[in-house]
N, C-alpha and C positions, 0 to 999 in steps of 0.2 A: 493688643491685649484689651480685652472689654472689662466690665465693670463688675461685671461678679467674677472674673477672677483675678481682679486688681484686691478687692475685696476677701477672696480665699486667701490670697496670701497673704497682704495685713491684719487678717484675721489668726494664720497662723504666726507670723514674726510676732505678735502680740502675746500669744496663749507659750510661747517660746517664754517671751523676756518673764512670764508671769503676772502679766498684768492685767487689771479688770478692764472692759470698756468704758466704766470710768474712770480709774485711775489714768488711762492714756486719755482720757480726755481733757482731764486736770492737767496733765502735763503740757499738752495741745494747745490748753484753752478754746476746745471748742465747746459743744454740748452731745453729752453721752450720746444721744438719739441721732446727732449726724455719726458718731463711731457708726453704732450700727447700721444705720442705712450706707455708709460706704463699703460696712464690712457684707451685709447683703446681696453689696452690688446694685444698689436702688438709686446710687447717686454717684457720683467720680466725684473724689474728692479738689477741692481748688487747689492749685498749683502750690502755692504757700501752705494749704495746711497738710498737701502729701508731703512738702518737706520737711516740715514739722515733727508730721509722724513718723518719718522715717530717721531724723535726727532721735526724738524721745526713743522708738524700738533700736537703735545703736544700728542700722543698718544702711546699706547706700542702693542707688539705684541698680547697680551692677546685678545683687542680689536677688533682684525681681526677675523670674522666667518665664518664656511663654508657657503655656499648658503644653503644646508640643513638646518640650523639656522636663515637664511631671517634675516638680519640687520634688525630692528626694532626701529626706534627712534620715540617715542610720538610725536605728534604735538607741545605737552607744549613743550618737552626735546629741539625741534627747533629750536620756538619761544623764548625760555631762550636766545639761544644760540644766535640767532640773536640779540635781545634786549640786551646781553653782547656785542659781535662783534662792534654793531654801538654805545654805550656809553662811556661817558669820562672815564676815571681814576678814578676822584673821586665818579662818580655815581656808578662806579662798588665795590668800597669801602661801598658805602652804601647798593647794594647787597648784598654782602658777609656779612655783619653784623648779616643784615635780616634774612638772612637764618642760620646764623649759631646762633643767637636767636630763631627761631623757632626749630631749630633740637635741641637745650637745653631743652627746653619747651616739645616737643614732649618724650624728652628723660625723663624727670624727671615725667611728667604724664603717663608717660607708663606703670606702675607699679602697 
């Protein structure tokens, strides 16, 4: 995997979780301007602070693809994600419920 699209895709898990390239840089502690030149693909990020970043975006290495594999996130998968991003605390509690009622339900009629 090279470095612009090590870049596309923290680029994307980023604009996912909601966040500015400062704000993940804040969380990082690096400086705004290395976000973007990683996100660029102008730089590879150091070992330590790809971990970082991928701690701060809630993701793990697993979730990184080659480009051969085309990132693919559904429209729904987005949209969750947005409509979790911009909700309270307690709406996302009610989220969580919901679905993890449905996946009960699913799981028990499955059979």
């Amino acid at each position: 995997m090279d470095k612009k699209e090590i870049g596309r895709q923290l680029k994307h898990f980023r604009q996912l979780a909601g966040l500015t390239q400062e704000a993940l840089a804040e969380k990082v502690n690096i400086h705004e301007k290395q976000i973007s030149r990683i996100e660029a693909g102008v730089h590879f990020p150091t070992f330590d602070n790809f971990m970082k970043i991928l701690q701060a975006l809630n993701i793990e290495m697993k979730d990184f693809k080659s480009e051969k594999e085309n990132i693919t996130i559904s429209k729904s998968k987005e949209k969750l994600v947005q409509i979790i991003n911009s909700s309270k605390e307690q709406e996302i509690d009610l989220y969580l419920s919901v679905i993890q009622n449905i996946q009960k339900y699913l799981k028990t009629n499955s059979n």
